[in-house]
Structure formats: structure tokens, C-alpha cells
C-alpha positions as CSV (number, residue, x, y, z in Angstrom):
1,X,12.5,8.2,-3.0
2,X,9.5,6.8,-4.7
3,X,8.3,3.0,-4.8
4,X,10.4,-0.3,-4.3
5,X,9.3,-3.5,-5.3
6,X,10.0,-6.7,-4.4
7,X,7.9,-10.2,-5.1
8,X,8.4,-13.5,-2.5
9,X,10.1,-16.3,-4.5
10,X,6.9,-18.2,-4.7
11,X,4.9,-14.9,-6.4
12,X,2.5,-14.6,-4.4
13,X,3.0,-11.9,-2.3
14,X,4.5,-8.6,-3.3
15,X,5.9,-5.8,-1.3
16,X,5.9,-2.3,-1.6
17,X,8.3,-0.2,-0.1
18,X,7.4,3.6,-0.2
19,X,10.3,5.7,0.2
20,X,10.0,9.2,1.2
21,X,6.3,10.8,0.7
22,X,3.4,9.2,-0.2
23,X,1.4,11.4,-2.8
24,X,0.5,12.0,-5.6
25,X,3.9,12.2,-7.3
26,X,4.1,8.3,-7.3
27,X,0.8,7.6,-8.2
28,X,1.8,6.5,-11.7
29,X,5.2,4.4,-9.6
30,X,2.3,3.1,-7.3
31,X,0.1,1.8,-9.8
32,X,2.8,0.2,-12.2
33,X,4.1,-2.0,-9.1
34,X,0.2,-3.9,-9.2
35,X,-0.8,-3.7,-12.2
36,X,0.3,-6.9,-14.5
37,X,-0.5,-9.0,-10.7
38,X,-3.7,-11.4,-10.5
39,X,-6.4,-10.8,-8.0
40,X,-4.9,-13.6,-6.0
41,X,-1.7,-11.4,-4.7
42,X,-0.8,-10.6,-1.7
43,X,0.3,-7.4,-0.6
44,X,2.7,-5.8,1.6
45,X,2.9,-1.9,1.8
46,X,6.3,-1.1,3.8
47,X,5.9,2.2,5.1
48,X,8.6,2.3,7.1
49,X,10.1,5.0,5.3
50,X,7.4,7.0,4.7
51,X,6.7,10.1,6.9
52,X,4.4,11.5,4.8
53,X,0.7,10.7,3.4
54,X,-1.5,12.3,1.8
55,X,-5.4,11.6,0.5
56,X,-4.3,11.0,-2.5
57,X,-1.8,8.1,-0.9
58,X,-5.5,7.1,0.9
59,X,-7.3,6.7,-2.9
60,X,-4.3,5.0,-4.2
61,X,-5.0,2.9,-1.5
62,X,-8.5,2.0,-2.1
63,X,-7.7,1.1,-5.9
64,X,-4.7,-1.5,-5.3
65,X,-7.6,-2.9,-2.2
66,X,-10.3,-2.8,-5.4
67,X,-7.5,-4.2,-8.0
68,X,-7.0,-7.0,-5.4
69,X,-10.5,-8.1,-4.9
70,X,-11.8,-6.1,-2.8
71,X,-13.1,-7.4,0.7
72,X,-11.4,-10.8,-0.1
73,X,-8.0,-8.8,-0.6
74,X,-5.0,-9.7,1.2
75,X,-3.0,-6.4,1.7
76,X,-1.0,-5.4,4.6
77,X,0.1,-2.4,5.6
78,X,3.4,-2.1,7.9
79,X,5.6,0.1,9.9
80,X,3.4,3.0,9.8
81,X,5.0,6.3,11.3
82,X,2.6,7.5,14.1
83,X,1.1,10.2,11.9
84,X,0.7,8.2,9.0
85,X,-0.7,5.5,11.4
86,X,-3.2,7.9,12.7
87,X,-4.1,9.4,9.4
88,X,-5.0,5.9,8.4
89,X,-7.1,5.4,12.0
90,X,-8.5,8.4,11.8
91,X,-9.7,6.9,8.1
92,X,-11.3,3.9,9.2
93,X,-8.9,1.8,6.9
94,X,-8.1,-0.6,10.0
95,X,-11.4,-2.1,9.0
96,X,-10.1,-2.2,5.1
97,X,-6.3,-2.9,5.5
98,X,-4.2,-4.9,8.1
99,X,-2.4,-2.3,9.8
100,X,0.5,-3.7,11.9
């Protein structure tokens, strides 16, 4: 359960696995896996598996896309369970995120 992190040999991209529930219980998990990265990262948020997601999952979000440069961010997020893939539809994030 919680947050997984991995970064590509080349450190530019790193990817987040969330495990389990995405709330507010790994905010602080969440937030320590960007932190210390430059604007410049890429991001990968695995949701695979994740079958849970909460607004507070939504904001935390919206800070990594803001901590990453905003509309020149690079994030991705991936292997979205349908409800989680139609909370974040229902959102609008497709036009924040790329959601594959």
C-alpha cells in the first residue's frame, strides 16, 4: 500500500506507482516522491493498482502538475481503473494530464 518510486536511468522521468487507495493518507508519501525533482521531470503516475481516488488524490494532483511547471508539465497518468478513469473524466483532467 502507499506510493512506489522509481526514476529512468537517465533521471528524467520518474514514476509513481500508487498502491492501494489514493487519498489523503499518502499525501505526505505523494509529495516526498517530487519534491527534491527539477521542473524539467517527467512524470509517470501508475495507477494500475489503485481502485480508489479521492478529491484529495485530484488536489494532490494539481500540485505535482503546478510543481512541474504547470501547462509545460510532462505528467502522465496510466492504467486508470474505470472508476478512477471516470472520476478523472468527469474532472476535466484529460485536458491537464495525459491519461492513457
Amino acid at each position: 500500500m502507499g506510493i512506489q518510486t522509481n526514476k529512468s536511468d537517465d533521471g528524467d522521468t520518474v514514476t509513481l506507482q500508487i498502491d492501494g487507495r489514493f487519498d489523503f493518507a499518502v499525501h505526505k508519501d505523494f509529495r516526498d516522491a517530487y519534491k527534491d525533482e527539477p521542473e524539467s521531470t517527467s512524470y509517470v503516475i501508475n495507477m494500475k493498482n489503485s481502485d480508489y481516488m479521492d478529491s484529495s488524490a485530484l488536489g494532490m494532483l494539481l500540485l505535482l502538475r503546478e510543481h512541474a511547471g504547470d501547462n509545460d508539465a510532462k505528467i502522465s497518468i496510466e492504467g486508470c481503473q474505470p472508476a478512477i478513469k471516470q472520476i478523472l473524466a468527469i474532472s476535466n483532467f484529460e485536458k491537464l494530464f495525459n491519461i492513457v
